[in-house]
N, C-alpha and C positions, 0 to 999 in steps of 0.2 A: 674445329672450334666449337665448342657449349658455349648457348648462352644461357644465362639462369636472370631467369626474372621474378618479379614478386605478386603474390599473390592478387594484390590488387595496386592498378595504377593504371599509369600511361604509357604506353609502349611508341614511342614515333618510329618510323620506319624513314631514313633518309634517303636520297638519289635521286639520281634526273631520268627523266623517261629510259626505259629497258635498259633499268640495273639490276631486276628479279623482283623486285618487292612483291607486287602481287602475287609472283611464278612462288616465291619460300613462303607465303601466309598459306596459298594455296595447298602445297606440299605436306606443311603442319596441318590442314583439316585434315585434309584424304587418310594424314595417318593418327587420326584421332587425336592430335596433340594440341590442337584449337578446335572451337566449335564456332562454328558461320556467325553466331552473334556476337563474337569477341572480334571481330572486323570492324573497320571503320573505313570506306572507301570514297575516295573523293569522285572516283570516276561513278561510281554506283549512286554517291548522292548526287551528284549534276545528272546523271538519269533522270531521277527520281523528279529532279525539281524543273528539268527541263523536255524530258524524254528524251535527249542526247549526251553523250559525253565527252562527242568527239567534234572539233571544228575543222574541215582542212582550209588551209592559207595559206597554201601554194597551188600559181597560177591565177593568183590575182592581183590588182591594180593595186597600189598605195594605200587608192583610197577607199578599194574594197576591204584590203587588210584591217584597216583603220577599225572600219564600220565591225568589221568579223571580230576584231580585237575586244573590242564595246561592250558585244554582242555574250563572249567567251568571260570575260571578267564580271560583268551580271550576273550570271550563269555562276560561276564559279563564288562568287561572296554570298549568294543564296543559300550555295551547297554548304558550305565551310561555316554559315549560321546552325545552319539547322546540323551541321557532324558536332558541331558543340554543344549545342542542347543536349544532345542525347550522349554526347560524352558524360558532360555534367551530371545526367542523369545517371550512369550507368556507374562511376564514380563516386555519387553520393551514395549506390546501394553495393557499395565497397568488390564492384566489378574490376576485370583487369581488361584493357580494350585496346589494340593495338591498331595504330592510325595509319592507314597508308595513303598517302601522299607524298610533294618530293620533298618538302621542307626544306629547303634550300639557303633560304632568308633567314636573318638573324632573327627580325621580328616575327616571322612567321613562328618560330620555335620558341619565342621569348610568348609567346598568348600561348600554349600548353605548358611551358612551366612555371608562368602566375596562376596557372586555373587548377593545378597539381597544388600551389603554395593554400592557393583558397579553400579547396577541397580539402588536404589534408592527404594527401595520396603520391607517392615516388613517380616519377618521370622517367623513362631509361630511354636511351637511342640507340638502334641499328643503323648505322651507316653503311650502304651498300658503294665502294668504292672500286666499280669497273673502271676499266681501259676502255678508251674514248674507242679505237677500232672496234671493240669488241661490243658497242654501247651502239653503232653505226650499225654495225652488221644485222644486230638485230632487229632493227628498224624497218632494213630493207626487207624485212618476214612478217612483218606486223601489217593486218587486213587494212589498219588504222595509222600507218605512217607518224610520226611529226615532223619529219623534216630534217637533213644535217645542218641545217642553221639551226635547228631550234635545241637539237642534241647537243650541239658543241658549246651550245652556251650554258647550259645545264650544266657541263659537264668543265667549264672554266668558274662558272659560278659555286661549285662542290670544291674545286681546288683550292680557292683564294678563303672557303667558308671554313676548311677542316680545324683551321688553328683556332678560330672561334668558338668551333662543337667542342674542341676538347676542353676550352674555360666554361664554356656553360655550363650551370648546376643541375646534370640531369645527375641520376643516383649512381647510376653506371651507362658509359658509352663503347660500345663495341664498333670497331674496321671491319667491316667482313668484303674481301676478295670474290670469295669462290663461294657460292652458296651451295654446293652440292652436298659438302663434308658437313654441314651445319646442325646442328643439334639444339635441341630446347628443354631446358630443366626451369620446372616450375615451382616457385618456393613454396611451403606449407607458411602460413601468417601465423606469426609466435602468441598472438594475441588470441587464439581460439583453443579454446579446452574442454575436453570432452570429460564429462559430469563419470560415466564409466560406472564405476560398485558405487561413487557416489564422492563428493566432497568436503570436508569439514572448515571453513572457510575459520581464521582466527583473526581476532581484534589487533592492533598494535600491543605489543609484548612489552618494546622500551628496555630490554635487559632482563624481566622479571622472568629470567631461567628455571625456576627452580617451580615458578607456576603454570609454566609451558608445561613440563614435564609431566606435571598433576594434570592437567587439562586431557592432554594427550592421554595418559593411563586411565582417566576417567571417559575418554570416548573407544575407552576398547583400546588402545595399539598397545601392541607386546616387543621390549625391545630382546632383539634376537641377539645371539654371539658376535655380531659384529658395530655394536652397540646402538642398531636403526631400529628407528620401533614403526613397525609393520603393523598393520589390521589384517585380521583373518578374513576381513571379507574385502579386500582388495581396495577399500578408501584410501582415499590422501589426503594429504592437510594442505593447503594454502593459507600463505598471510598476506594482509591487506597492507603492510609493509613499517616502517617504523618497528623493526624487531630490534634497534640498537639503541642508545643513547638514554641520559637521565638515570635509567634502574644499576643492578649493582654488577649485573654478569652479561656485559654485552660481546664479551671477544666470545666464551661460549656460547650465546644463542648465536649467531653472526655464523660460527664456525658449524653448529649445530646445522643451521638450515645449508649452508652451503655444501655440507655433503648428502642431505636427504636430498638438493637438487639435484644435484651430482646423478643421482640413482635414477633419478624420477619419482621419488616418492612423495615429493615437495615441490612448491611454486609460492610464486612470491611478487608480489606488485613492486614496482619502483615509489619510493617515497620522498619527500622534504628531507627526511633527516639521513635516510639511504643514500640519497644522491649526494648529497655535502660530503657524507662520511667515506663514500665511495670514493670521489676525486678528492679527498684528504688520502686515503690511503695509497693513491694512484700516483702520488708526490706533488699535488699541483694544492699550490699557494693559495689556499682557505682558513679563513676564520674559524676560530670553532667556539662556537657558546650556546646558550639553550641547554644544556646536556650534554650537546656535544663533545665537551672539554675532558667529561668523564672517560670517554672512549681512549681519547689518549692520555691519560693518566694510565688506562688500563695496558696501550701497550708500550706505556716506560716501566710497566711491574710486569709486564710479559718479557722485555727484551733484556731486561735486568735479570730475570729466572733464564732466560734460555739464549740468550743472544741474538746478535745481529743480523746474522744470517738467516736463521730458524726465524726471525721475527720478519725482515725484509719476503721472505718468501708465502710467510701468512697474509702478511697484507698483499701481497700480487693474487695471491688465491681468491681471495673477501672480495678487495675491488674486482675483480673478475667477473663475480656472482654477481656484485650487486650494481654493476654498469651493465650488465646483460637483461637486468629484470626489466620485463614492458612495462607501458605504462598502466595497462590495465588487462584485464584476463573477460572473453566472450565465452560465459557457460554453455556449451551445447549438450545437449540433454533431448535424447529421440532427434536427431536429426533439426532439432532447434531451439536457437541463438534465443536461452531464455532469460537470461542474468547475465549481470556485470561485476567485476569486482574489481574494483580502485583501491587508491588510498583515499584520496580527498574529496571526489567527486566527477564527475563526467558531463558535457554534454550532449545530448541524443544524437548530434551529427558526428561528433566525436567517435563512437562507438564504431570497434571494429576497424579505426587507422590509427597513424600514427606518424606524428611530426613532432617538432621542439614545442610548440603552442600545446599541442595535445599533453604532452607530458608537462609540461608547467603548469598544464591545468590539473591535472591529476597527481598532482607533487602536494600544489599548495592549494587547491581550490579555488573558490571565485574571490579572490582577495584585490580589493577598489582602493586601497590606501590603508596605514597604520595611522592607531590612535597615539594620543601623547606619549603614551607610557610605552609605544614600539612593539606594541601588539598590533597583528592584523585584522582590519574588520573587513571581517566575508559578507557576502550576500549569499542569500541562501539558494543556490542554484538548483535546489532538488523541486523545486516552485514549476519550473520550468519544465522537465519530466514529463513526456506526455505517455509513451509509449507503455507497452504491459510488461517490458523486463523491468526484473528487478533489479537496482541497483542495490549493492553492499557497498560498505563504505565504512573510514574509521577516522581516524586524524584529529577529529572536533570531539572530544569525552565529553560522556552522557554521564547520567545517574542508574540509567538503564537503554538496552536495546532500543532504539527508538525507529520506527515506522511511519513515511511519510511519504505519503504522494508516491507510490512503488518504489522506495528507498528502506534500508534498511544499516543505521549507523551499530556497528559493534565494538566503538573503541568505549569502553568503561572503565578506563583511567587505571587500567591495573598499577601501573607505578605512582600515581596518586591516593593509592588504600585501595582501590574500585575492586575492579574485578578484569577475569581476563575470562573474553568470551565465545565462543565457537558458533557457528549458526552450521547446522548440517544442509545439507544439501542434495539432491531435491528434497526431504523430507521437511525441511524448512521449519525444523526444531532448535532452539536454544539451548545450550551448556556452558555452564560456568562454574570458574571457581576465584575465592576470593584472596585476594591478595594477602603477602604474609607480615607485610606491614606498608607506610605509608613512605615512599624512597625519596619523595622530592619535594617534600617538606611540607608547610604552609603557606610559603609566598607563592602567587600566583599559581595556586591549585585549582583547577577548573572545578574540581568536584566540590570542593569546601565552597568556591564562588556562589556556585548553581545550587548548594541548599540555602546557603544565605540570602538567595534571592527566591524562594520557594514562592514566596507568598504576595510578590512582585503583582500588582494585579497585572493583566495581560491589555495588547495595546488593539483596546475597539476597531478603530478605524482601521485595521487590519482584516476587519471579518464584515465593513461595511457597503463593500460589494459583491459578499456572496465569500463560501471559503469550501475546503475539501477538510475531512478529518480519516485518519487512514484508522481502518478498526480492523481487529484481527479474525472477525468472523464476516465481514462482509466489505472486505474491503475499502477504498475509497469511498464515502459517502459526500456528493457534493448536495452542498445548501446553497440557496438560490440569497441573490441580494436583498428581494423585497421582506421575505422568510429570513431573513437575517437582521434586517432592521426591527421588525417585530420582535424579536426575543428579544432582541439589545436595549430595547425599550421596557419590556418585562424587566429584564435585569435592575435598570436602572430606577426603577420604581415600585417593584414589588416583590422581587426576592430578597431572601436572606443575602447576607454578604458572601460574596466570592467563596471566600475560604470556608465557608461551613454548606455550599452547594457541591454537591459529591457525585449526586444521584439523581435524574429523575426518571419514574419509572414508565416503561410504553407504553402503549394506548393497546389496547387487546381488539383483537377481531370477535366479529363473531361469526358463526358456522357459514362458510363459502358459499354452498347454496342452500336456500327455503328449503320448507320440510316439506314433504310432497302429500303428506297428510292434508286431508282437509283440516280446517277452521284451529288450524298451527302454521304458527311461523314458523318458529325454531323448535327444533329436537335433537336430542343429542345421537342418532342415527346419522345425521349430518357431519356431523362432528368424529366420529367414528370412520366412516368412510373415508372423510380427506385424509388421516393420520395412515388410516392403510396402503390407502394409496400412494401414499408415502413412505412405505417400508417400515413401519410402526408396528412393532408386534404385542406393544406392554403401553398398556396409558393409566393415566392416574385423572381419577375425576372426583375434584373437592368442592366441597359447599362453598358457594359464592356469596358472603356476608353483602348484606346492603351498609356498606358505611362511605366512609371517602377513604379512597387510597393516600399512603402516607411512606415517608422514610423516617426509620428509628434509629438514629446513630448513640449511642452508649458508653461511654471511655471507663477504662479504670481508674481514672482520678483524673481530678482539674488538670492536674500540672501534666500528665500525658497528651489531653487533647491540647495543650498549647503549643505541642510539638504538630499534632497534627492540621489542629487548626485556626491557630493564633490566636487561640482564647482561652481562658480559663471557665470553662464550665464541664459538668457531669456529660452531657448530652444537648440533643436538641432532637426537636420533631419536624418535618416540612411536611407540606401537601406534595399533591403529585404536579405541581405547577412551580414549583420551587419557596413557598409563602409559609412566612412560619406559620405552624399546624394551630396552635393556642394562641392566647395572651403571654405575657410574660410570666405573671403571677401562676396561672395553671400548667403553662409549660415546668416550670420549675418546681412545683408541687410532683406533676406526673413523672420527672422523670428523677428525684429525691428518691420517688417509692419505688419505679424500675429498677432502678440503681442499687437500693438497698433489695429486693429480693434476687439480685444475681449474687449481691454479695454471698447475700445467705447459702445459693447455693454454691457458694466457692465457683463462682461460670470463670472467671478471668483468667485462674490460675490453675484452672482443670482443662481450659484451651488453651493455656499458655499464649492469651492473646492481652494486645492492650483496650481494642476496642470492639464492638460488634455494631455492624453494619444490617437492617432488618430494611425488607420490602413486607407492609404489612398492610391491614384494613381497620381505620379506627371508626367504634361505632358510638351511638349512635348516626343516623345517618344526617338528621338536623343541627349536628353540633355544626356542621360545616352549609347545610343546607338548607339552614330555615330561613331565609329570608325568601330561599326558590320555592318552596312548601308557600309560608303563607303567601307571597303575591301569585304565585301560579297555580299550584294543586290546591290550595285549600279552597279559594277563592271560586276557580271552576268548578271544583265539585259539589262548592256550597250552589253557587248560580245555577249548575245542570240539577242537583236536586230538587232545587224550590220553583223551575220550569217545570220540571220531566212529572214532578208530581202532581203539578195545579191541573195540569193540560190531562193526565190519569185521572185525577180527581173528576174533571169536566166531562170528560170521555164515559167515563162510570154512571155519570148521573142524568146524561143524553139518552132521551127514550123514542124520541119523534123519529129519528133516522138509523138505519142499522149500520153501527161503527165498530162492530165489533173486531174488525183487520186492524181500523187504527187504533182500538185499544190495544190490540195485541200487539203492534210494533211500538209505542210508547211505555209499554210492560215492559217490552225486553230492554230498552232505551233508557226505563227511569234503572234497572237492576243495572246495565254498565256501572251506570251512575253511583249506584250505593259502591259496588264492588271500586270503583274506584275509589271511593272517599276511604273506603275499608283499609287498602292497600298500602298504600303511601304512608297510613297512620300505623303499621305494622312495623316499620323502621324508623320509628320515632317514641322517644324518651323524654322527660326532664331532667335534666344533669344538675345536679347543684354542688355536687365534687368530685372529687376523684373515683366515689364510688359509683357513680354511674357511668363510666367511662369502661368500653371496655377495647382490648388492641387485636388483633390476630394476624401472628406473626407468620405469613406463608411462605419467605424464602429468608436464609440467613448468606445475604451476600457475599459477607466480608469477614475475615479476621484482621489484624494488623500482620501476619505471616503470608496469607494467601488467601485468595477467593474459594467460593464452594460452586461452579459451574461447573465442575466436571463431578458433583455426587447428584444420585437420581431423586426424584422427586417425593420417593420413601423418604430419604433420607433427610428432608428438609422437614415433611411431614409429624418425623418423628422427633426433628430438635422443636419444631411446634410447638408437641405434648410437653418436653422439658422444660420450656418457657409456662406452659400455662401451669405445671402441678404446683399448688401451692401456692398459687399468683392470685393476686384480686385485680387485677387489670388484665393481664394476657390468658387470653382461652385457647381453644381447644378449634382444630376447623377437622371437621368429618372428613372422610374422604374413602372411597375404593376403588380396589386396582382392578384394571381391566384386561384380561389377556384372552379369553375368546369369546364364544357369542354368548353365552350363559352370563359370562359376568355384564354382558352387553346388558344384557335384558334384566338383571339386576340393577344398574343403575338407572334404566331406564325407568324403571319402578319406582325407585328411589329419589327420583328428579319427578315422576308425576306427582309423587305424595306429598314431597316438598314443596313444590311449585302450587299444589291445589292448599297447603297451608297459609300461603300467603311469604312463602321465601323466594326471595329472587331467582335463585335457579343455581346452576354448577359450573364449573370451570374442566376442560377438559385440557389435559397436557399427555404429549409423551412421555416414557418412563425419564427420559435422560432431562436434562438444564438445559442442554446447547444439544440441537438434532440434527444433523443433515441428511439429503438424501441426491445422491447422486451428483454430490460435492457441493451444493445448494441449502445454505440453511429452510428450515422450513418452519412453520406459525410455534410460536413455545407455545402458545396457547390459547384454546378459543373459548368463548363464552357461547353459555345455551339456557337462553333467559326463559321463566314459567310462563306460558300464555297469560297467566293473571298479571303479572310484576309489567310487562309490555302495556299494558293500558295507561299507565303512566309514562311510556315512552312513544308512543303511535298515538296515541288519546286511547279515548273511555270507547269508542267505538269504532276502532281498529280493526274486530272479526266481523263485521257485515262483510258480507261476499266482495260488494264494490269495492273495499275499503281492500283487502288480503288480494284481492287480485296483485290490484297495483303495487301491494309492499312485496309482494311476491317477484317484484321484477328488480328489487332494489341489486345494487351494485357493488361489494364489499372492497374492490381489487385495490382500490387508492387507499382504502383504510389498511389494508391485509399488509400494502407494501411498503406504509408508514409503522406501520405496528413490525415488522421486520428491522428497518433501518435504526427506529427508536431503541429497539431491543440491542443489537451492536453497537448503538452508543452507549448507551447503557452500560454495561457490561468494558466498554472501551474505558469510562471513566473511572470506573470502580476499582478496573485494574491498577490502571495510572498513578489512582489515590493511594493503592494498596504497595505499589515499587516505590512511594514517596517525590512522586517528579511534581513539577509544579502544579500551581495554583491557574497559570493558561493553561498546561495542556491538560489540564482536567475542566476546567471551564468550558475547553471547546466543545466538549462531548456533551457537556448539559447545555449548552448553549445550541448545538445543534440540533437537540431533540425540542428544546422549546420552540426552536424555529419550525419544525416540522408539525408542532400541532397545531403553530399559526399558520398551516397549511389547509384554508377550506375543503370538510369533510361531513359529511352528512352527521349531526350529531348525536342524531339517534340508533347509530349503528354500535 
């Protein structure tokens, strides 16, 4: 006899003392077919718990028996706690563990297979059904006896039990006689998939046949002479299910994947509308609406072309496929279980079994009750997601791919206009193509719902204990509660409105460690090293304007930006805190004149874009800061000069005593002094219009097509110069590139002579937008401020030795790792803004970086 068991579960081993149990577990290690921790022994755990496992009760009194009995059953409820912990445990980590004991009891068998129903894991029995003789015999050879009373009750109590084993819901129960002949086949779990040349995971289809087809040809597969379309490099496609229903060609895709499964060259998750459609075609007494109803229209014009027979025989084939699809697929990839792929969604205990629960979770999702109109509201269970697989998922249509909490949803509503979408795998790249029109009308189209509700504000008290936003360069970023009520307060009282907050830009580091030079802080040799060390072989280092950082948003006409952000205006300015940059009055002046020289230079229609998106520096430096000038620097520098000089003055005209050391240190004391007042007055103007304004545009974020993070920092450099030629606002920012130690020492030159003019200093960047190094983004960019410009950030006498020691020991790491995360959000919103999804999940990304600057950080860094 074979038995065949499953990959993971519960295996009971039934019989009364010496019917082999342990003699065939035994047997199966010796020949490599179990390994010693896939046991579970009751006599091993009463060792364990007792140091014994054996009692003799024979040859004694009643009421020794009694006391022994007592004694034995202590012993033994101890053992059978703790065989269940570690059952449990061994079954949560989707182990298969086979139980030996007699199990004899109805109830005894009834607690493994409620702990199998809880778990999520099959239950199978071996029933080891010797002859009593034969059960006897053996006894009398055992060093450990039990007794023929104790035998023949075991073995009256298995006879009277059998008719009960066979009602019990194990998966499979096996009589085994003779265990000599005995055999063990172990099943492979249908739910594990090995990643191999690699997999191209696709959205729900819904029928749209004809956009499969594009999809597929557009990720490479060639269909060969037997009309399967293969990839040269050995990929496969898997769908995340819902390939039928609603679109207009669902007997062909349906039929399409059922022979690519057929091959192996396809896989396919169990879904909602799979499963319905499934047991429709299997002949059992279903509804069919939703879409569904299309299906069988489709096979009364199938059976009507080819008959009843040809048609009865397609649908046994279909149902076939799609009753056998799992509920979900475990990616393995190098020997580990790194992704998921569902249709609706999963839970983390979930992963890797499978029961009726399991699969109604993964059919329909976390669905709590239907609204009036007979729609289902889910809860969003990707919240819950702790672990680092990624989950894919489809069922709920996006506007775009959406990324959450290590989730990843791909259904874009192909049969709603959307798109149909492919995520590759491991390369964890997106493809798509767009639908060839829209199949399922305008009622109740998730995608028409979801722009109409674009601009929906998004609901606070969601993000008031703290929240995660998932970004595509770094991950998960979690924000802390305190840090999240601080922004939300910013929000509520001093930014711009929702829908015109896009962008705010990072906080920048500056160079990791001091410059090792004497009577310098910073050097950009500092700054050079970290990027090397980081596999940097090209940097770009551009003049550092002193003004206040700003976003320049742009549109080609009123009635554009209403689409984008429910207003009619040209543009808007913010600070780097999210506050409008100007008044009203000069905002709208400044961005009239923007506006009309892009016209001029034809910019909108030469990018074929509707709007431009600018991270820029507007100067003066007091348009934003003079209130901090006159109450702080002006006021100090005025106080330290008319000190530093009286007490010179004094000094100078002291003749009785020789003071000439303390003249000399109030010499250098009152010269701070001047150089400060110097300094600070260097980035300061009177503005009385728009011609004293000037802007410098150092990255161009955004089109309304696509982002520019993936062009180098030439390239931004140079749409710069585009923006300033011919501009009376937008200038020109310097800048050179650095690729070995000669250009080092050039710009090094370049940053003393600047810096000794009274300019703030330069910016140092790798060549690329977005850098990583050893799959780790690393700084976009550091600053490396002039020894002069620092006297207004340390004070006026910052280089006295006492003073550079101590800043010498300063700490960048907490700025370094905020100026990281900032950056990813960043960039997370912009994208967001850019695929058109809402007005929340672009708020979250500026909302998480406002929280991160209400993050305590040295301010002077």
């Amino acid at each position: 006899m074979n038995i065949t068991i499953p990959s993971t579960g519960i295996v009971l081993l039934i019989g009364p003392s010496n019917s082999g149990k342990s003699t065939l577990l035994q047997h199966w290690v010796n020949t490599d077919i179990l390994s010693p921790s896939e046991i579970i022994s009751s006599d091993t755990y009463r060792t364990l718990v007792s140091d014994s496992n054996y009692i003799n009760f024979q040859g004694h009194s009643q009421e020794e028996a009694e006391l022994l009995y007592e004694q034995y059953f202590a012993i033994s409820t101890q053992a059978f706690a703790v065989m269940e912990r570690v059952l449990e445990a061994r079954c949560t980590l989707n182990k298969c563990t086979f139980v030996d004991a007699t199990h004899l009891k109805s109830e005894e068998r009834q607690q493994y297979i409620l702990l199998g129903k809880k778990l999520h894991v099959p239950v199978c029995a071996i029933v080891l059904d010797v002859p009593l003789e034969e059960l006897l015999r053996r006894d009398t050879m055992r060093n450990d006896p039990r007794g023929n009373k104790r035998i023949k009750q075991q073995a009256r109590l298995l006879k009277s039990e059998k008719r009960l084993i066979k009602k019990e819901s194990f998966l499979k129960t096996y009589f085994v006689k003779e265990i000599e002949a005995l055999t063990l086949t172990r099943q492979e779990s249908p739910l594990y998939l090995n990643v191999d040349a690699g997999l191209d995971i696709i959205g729900d289809i819904h029928g749209c046949y004809d956009e499969l087809l594009e999809l597929l040809e557009k990720l490479e597969y060639e269909v060969n002479k037997e009309g399967y379309y293969i990839h040269p490099q050995g990929r496969r496609f898997v769908s995340v299910g819902d390939i039928m229903s609603r679109g207009p060609k669902s007997i062909k895709t349906m039929d399409f994947f059922e022979r690519h499964i057929e091959r192996g060259l396809a896989f396919m998750t169990d879904s909602n509308h799979g499963w319905k459609i499934a047991r429709w075609l299997d002949g059992r007494n279903v509804s069919l609406h939703h879409g569904d109803e299309l299906v069988e229209a489709e096979f009364m014009n199938y059976e009507n072309t080819y008959g009843g027979t040809q048609t009865a025989a397609l649908k046994a084939r279909l149902a076939k496929c799609l009753l056998s699809a799992p509920s979900h697929y475990v990616l393995m990839n190098k020997g580990l279980a790194s992704a998921v792929v569902t249709h609706a969604g999963i839970r983390d205990r979930y992963i890797g079994k499978q029961s009726a629960r399991i699969s109604d979770f993964c059919r329909y999702g976390d669905v709590q009750e239907l609204d009036i109109s007979g729609k289902p509201i889910r809860n969003d269970w990707y919240t819950e997601h702790q672990t680092s697989q990624l989950i894919i998922w489809g069922h709920d249509p996006k506007i775009n791919p959406l990324r959450q909490n290590h989730t990843l949803n791909i259904d874009q509503g192909v049969v709603f206009g959307g798109q149909l979408t492919a995520f590759r795998y491991p390369e964890q790249t997106i493809m798509s193509v767009n639908a060839y029109k829209n199949y399922a009308g305008t009622q109740n189209n998730p995608l028409l719902e979801a722009k109409a509700k674009r601009f929906e504000p998004p609901n606070i008290a969601a993000f008031l204990t703290g929240f995660a936003v998932e970004t595509s360069y770094l991950g998960a970023i979690q924000i802390g509660g305190a840090q999240a009520k601080a922004a939300i307060d910013s929000v509520s009282h001093y930014t711009v409105p929702l829908e015109q907050l896009i962008y705010i830009p990072p906080t920048m580091s500056p160079t990791p460690q001091t410059s090792a030079l004497d009577n310098t802080l910073e050097h950009p040799a500092e700054a050079f090293a970290y990027y090397k060390k980081h596999g940097v072989q090209t940097m770009i280092a551009e003049k550092k304007h002193m003004g206040s950082r700003a976003v320049v948003l742009l549109f080609k006409d009123e009635h554009i930006a209403k689409e984008y952000i429910d207003m009619e205006i040209l543009g808007i300015l913010t600070t780097r805190t999210g506050r409008r940059f100007f008044d009203k009055e000069m905002e709208y002046k400044i961005v009239q004149q923007l506006h009309s020289e892009l016209l001029g230079k034809n910019y909108f229609e030469q990018f074929n874009t509707n709007f431009v998106l600018l991270d820029a520096e507007i100067l003066p430096w007091n348009l934003k800061a003079q209130q901090l000038i006159d109450q702080q620097y002006a006021h100090v520098a005025e106080q330290a000069l008319m000190d530093r000089s009286k007490l010179v003055e004094k000094l100078q005209n002291t003749t009785q005593i020789n003071v000439s050391e303390w003249l000399q240190d109030y010499q250098y004391l009152l010269n701070n002094a001047q150089q400060f007042s110097t300094i600070y007055q260097n980035y300061c103007w009177e503005v009385q219009d728009t011609s004293g304004i000037q802007i410098a545009p150092f990255h161009v974020l955004a089109h309304s097509a696509e982002t520019y993070f993936h062009k180098p920092h030439t390239w931004h450099m140079e749409m710069n110069r585009l923006f300033a030629k011919n501009s009376e606002i937008f200038i020109e920012t310097d800048y050179k590139i650095i690729h070995d130690e000669a250009s080092e020492q050039e710009v090094i030159a370049w940053w003393e002579e600047m810096t000794a003019a009274g300019h703030e200093g330069i910016v140092i960047k790798p060549e690329l937008f977005v850098t990583t190094y050893k799959g780790k983004l690393i700084q976009p960019a550091i600053k490396v401020r002039g020894r002069e410009y620092l006297r207004i950030i340390y004070g006026m006498d910052y280089l006295q030795t006492s003073n550079l020691i101590k800043l010498k020991e300063r700490n960048p790491s907490k700025k370094m790792r905020n100026a990281l995360r900032e950056f990813a959000l960043g960039l997370e919103g912009i994208e967001r803004f850019v695929r058109g999804e809402s007005t929340a999940r672009i708020h979250e990304c500026v909302l998480g970086t406002l929280a991160l600057e209400s993050d305590p950080v040295d301010p002077r860094l």
